[in-house]
N, CA, C and O atoms as a GROMACS GRO file, in nm:
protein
  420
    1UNK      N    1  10.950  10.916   7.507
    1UNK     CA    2  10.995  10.801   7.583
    1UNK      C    3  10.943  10.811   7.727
    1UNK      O    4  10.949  10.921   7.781
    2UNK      N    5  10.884  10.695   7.803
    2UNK     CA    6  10.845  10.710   7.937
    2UNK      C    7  10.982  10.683   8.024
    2UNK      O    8  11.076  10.619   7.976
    3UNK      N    9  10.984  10.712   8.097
    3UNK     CA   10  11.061  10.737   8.194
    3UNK      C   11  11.036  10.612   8.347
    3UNK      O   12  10.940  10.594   8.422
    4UNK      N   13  11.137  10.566   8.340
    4UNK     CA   14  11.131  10.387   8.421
    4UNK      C   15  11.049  10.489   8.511
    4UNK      O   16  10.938  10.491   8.459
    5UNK      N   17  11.048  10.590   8.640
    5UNK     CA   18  10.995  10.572   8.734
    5UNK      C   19  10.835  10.612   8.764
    5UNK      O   20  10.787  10.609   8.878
    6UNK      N   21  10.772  10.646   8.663
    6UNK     CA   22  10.658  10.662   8.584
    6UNK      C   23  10.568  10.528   8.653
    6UNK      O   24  10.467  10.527   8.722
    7UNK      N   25  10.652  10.420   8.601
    7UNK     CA   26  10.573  10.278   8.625
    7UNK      C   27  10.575  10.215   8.775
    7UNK      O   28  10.501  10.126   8.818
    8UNK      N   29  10.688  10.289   8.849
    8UNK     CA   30  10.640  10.258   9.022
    8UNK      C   31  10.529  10.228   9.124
    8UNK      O   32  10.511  10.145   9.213
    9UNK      N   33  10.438  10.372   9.052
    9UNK     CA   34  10.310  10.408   9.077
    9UNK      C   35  10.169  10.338   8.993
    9UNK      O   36  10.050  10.329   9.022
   10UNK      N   37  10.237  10.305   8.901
   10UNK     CA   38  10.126  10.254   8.824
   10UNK      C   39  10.034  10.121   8.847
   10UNK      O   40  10.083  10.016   8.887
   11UNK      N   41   9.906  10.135   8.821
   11UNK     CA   42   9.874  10.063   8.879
   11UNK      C   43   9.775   9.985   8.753
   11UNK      O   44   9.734  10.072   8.677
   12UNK      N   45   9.738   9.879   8.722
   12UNK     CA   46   9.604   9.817   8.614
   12UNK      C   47   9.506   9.790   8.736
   12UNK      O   48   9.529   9.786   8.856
   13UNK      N   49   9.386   9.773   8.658
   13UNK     CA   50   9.254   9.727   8.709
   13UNK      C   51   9.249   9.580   8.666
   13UNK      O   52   9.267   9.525   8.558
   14UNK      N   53   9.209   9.524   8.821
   14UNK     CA   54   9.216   9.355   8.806
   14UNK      C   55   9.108   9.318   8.738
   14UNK      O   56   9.021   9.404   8.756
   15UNK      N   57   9.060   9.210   8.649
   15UNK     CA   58   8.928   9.198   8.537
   15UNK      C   59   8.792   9.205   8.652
   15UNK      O   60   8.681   9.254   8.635
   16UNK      N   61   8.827   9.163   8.726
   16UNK     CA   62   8.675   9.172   8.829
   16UNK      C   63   8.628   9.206   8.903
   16UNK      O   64   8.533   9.166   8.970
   17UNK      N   65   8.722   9.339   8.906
   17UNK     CA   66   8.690   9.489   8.974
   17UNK      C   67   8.690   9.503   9.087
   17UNK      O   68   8.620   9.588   9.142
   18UNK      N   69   8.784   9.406   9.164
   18UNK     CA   70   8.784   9.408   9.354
   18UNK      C   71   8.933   9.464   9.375
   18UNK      O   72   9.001   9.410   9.463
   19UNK      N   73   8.997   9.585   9.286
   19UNK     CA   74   9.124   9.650   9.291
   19UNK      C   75   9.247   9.640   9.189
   19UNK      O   76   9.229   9.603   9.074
   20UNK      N   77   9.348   9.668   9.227
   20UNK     CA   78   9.453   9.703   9.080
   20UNK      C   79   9.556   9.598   9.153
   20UNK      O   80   9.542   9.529   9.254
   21UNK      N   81   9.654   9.612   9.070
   21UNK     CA   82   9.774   9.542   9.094
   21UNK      C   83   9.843   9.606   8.981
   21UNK      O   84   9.814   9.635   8.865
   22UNK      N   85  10.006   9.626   9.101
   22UNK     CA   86  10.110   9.696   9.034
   22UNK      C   87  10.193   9.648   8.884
   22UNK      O   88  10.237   9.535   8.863
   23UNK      N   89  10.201   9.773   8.783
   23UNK     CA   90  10.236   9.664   8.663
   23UNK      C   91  10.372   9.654   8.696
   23UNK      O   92  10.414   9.556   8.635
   24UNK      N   93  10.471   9.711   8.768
   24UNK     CA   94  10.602   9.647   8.769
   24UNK      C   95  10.612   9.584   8.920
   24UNK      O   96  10.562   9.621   9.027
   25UNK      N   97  10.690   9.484   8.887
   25UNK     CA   98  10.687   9.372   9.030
   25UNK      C   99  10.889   9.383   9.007
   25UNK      O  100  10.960   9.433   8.919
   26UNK      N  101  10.922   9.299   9.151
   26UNK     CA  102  11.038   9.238   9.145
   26UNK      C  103  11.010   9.105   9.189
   26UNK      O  104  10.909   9.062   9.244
   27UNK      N  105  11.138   9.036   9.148
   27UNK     CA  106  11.154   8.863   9.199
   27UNK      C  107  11.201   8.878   9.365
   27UNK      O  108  11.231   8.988   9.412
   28UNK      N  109  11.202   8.783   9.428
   28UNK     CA  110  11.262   8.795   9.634
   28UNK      C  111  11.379   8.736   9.598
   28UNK      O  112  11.460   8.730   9.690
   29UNK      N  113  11.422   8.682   9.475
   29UNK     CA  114  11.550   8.610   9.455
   29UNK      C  115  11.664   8.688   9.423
   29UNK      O  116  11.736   8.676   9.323
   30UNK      N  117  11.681   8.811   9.565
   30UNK     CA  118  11.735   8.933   9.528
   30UNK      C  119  11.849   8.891   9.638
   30UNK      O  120  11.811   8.826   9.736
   31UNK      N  121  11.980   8.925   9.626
   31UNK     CA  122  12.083   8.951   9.702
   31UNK      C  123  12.044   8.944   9.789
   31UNK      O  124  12.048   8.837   9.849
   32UNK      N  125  11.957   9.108   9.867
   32UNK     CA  126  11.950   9.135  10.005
   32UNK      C  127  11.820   9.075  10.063
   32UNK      O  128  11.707   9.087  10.016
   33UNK      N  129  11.856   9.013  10.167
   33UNK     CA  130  11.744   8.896  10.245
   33UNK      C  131  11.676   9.012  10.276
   33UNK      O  132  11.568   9.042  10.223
   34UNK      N  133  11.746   9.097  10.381
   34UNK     CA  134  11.654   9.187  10.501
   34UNK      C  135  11.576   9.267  10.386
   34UNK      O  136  11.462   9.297  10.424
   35UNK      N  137  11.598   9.299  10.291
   35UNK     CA  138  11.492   9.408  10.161
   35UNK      C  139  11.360   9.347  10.149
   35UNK      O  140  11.247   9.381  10.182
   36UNK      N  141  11.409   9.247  10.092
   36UNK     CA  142  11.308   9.123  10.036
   36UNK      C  143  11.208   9.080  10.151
   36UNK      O  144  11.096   9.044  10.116
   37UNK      N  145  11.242   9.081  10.293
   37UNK     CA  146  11.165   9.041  10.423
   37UNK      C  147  11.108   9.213  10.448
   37UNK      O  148  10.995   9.243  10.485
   38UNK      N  149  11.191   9.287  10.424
   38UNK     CA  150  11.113   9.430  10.453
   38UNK      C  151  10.976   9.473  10.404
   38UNK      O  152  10.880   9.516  10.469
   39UNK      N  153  10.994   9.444  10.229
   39UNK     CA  154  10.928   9.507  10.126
   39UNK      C  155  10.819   9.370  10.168
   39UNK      O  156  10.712   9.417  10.128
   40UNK      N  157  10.803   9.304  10.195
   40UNK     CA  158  10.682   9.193  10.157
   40UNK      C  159  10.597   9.196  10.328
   40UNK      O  160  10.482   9.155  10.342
   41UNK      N  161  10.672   9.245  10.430
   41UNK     CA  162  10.623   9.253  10.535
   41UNK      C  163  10.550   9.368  10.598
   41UNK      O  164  10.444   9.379  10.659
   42UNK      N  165  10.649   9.454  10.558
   42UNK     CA  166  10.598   9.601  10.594
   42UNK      C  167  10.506   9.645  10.515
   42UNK      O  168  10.403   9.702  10.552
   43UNK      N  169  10.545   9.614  10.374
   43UNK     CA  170  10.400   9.700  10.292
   43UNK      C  171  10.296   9.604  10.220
   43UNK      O  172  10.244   9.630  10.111
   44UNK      N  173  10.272   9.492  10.293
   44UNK     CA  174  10.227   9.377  10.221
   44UNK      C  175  10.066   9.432  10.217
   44UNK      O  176   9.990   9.334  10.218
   45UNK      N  177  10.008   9.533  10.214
   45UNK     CA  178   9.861   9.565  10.127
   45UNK      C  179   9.907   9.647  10.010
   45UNK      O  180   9.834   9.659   9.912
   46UNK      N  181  10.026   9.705  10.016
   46UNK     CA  182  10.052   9.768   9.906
   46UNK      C  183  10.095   9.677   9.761
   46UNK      O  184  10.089   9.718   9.645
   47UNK      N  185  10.148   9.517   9.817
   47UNK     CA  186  10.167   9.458   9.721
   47UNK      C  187  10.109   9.328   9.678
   47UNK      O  188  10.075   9.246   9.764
   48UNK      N  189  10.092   9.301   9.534
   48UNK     CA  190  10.058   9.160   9.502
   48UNK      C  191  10.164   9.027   9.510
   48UNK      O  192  10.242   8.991   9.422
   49UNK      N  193  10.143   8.970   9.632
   49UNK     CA  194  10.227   8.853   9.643
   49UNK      C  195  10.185   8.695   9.550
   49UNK      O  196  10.093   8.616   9.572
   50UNK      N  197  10.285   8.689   9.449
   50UNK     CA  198  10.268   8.580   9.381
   50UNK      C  199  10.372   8.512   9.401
   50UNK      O  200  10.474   8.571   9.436
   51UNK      N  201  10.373   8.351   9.382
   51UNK     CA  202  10.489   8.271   9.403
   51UNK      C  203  10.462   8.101   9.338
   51UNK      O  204  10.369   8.101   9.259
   52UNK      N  205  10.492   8.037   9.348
   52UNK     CA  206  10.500   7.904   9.241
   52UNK      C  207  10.489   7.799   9.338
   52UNK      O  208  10.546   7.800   9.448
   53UNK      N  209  10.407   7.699   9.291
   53UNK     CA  210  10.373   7.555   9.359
   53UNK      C  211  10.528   7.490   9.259
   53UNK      O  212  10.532   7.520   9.140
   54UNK      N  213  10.615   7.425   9.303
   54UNK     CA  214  10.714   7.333   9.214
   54UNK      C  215  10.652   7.176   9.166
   54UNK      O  216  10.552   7.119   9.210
   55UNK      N  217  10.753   7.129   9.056
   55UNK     CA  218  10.669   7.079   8.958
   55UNK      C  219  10.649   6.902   9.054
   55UNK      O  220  10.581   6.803   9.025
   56UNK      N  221  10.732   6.928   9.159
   56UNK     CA  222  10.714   6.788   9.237
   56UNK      C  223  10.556   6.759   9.321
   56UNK      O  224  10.512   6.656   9.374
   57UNK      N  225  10.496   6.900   9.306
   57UNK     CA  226  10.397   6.896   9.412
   57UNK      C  227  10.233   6.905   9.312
   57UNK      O  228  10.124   6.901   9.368
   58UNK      N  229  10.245   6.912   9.218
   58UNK     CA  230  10.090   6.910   9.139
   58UNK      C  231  10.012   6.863   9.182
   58UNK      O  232   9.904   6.921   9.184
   59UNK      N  233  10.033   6.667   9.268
   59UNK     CA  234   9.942   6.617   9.266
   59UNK      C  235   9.859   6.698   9.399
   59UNK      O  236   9.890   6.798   9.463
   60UNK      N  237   9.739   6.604   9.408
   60UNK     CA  238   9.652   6.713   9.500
   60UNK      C  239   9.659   6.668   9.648
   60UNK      O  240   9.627   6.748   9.736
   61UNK      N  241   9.689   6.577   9.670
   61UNK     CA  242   9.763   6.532   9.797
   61UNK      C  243   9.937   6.641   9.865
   61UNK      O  244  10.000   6.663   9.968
   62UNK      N  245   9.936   6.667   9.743
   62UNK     CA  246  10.097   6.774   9.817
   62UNK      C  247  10.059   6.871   9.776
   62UNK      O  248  10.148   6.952   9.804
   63UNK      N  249   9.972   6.928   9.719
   63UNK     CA  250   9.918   7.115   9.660
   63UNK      C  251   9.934   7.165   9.812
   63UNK      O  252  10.042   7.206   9.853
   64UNK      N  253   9.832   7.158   9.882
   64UNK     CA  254   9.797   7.203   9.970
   64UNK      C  255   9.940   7.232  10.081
   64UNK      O  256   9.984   7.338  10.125
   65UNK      N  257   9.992   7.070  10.105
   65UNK     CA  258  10.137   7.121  10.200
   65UNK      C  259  10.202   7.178  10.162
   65UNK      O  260  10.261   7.247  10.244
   66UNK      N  261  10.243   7.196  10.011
   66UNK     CA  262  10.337   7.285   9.919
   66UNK      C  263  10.278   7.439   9.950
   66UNK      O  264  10.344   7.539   9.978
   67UNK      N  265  10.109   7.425   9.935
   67UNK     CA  266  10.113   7.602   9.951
   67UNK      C  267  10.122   7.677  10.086
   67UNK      O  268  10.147   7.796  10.103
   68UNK      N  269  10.096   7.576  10.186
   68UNK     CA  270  10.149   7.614  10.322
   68UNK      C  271  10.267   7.627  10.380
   68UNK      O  272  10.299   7.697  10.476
   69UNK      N  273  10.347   7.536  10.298
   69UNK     CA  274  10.518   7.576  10.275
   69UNK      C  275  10.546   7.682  10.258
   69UNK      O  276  10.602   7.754  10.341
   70UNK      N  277  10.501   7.725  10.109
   70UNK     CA  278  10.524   7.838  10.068
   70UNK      C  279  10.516   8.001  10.164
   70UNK      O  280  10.605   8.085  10.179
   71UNK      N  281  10.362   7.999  10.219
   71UNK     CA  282  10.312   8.091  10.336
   71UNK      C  283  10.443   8.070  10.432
   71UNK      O  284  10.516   8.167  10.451
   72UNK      N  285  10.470   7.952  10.489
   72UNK     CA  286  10.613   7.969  10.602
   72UNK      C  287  10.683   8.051  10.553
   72UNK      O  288  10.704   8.164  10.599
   73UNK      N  289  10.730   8.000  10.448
   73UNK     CA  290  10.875   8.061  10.388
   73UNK      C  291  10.834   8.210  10.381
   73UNK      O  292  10.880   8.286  10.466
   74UNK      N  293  10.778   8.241  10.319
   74UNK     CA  294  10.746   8.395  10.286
   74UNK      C  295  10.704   8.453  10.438
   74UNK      O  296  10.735   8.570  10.457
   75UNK      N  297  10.636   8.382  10.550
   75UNK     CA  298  10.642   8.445  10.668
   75UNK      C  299  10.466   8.552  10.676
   75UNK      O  300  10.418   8.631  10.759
   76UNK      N  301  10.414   8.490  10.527
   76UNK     CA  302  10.281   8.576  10.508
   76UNK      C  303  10.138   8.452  10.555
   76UNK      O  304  10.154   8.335  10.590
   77UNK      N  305  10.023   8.518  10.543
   77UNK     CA  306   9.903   8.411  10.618
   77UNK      C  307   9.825   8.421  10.483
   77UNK      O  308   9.713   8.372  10.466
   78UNK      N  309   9.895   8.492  10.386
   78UNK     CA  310   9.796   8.437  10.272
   78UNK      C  311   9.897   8.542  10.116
   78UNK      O  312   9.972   8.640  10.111
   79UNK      N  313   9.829   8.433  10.003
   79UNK     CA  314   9.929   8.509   9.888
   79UNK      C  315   9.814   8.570   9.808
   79UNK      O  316   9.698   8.563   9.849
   80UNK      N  317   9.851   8.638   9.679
   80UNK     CA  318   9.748   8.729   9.630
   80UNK      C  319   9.732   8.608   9.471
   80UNK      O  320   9.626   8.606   9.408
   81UNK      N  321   9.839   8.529   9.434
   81UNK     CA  322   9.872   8.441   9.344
   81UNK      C  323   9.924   8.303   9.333
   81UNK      O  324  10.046   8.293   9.343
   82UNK      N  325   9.862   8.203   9.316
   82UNK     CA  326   9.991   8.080   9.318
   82UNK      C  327  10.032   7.991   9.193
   82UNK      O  328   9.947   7.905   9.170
   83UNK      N  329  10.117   7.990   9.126
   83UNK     CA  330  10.110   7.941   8.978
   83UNK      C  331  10.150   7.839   9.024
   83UNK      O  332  10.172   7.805   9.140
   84UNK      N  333  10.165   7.765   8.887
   84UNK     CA  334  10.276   7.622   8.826
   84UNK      C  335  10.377   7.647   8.837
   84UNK      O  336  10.377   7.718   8.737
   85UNK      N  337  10.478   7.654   8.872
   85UNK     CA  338  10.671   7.622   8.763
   85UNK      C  339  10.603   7.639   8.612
   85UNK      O  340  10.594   7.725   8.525
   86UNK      N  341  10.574   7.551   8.627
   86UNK     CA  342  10.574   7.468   8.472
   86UNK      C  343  10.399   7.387   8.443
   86UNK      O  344  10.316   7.326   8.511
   87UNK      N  345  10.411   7.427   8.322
   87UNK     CA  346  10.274   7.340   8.234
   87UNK      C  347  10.281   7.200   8.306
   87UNK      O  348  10.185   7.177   8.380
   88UNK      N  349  10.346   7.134   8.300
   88UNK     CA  350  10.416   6.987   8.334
   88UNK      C  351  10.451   6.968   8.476
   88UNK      O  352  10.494   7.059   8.547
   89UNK      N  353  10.424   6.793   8.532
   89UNK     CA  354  10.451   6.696   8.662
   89UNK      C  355  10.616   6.700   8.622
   89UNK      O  356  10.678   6.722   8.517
   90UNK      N  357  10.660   6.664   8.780
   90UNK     CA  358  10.775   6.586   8.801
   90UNK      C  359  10.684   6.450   8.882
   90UNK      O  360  10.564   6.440   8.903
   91UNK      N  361  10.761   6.385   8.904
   91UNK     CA  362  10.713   6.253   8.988
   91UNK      C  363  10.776   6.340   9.133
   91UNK      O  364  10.872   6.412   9.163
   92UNK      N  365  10.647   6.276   9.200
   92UNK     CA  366  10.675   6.338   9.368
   92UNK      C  367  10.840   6.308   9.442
   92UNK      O  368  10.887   6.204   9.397
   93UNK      N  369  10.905   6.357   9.512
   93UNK     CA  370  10.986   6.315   9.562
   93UNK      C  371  11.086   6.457   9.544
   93UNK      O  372  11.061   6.575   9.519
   94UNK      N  373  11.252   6.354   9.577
   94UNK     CA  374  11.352   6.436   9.572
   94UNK      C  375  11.402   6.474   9.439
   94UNK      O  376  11.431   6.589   9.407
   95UNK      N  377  11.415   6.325   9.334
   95UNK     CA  378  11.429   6.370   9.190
   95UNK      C  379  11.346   6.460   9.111
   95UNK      O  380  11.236   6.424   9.071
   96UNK      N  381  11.404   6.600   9.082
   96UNK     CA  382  11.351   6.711   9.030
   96UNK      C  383  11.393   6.700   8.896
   96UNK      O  384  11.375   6.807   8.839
   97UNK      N  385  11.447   6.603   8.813
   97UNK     CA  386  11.460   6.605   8.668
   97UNK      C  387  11.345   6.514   8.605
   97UNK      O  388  11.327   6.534   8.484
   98UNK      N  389  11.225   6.372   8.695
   98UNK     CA  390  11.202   6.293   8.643
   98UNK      C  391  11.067   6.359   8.618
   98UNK      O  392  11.000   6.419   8.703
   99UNK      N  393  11.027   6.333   8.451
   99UNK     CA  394  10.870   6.396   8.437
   99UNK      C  395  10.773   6.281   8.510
   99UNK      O  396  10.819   6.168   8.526
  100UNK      N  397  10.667   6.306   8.544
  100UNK     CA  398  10.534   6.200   8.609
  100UNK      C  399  10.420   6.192   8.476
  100UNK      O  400  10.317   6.257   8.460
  101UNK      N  401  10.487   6.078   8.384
  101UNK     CA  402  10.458   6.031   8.247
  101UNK      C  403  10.277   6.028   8.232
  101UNK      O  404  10.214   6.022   8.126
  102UNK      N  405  10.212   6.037   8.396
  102UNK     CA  406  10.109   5.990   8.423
  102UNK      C  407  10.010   6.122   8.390
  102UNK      O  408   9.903   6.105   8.331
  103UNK      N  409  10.044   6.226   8.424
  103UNK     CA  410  10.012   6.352   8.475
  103UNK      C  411  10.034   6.440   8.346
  103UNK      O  412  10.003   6.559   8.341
  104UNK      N  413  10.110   6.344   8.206
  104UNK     CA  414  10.140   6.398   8.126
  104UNK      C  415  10.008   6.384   7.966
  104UNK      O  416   9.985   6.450   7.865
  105UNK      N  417   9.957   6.259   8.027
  105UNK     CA  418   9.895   6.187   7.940
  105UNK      C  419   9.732   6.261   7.945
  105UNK      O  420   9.642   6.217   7.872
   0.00000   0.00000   0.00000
């Protein structure tokens, strides 16, 4: 049996050979604020910062303010990752339940 702290250190090789990235990560959607602002500030070459565009912002007119949002919030000048939420649009705005039927087709 491996032993959880085995995988701390561990590291994979990224496919295109410009460095590794750690195979165990945590979420920032952790209790402690000041950890979460510590660990991403203080050792931010040691880690791969990934985080999510939300499903209101796909189109390509809000990508861009969404990913500069994102950089505020996190307090970083650049991320190592930026996904989807989701496969799938919402329609732009405040309603976060309505799909964008357009974006679907």
């Amino acid at each position: 049996m491996i032993d959880s702290f085995d995988f701390r250190a561990k590291r994979m090789p990224l496919s295109h050979g410009a460095g590794h990235v750690l195979v165990l990560g945590f979420g920032t959607l952790i209790p402690d604020a000041a950890a979460t602002i510590s660990a991403t500030r203080d050792a931010r070459e040691d880690i791969f910062v990934t985080t999510k565009v939300w499903n209101t912002n796909h189109r390509a007119e809000r990508f861009e303010p969404a990913f500069e949002a994102s950089l505020n919030r996190l307090g970083l000048d650049d991320l190592d990752l930026y996904l989807s939420h989701t496969p799938f649009a919402f329609q732009p705005g405040d309603d976060q339940d309505r799909l964008d039927e357009g974006l679907m087709k």
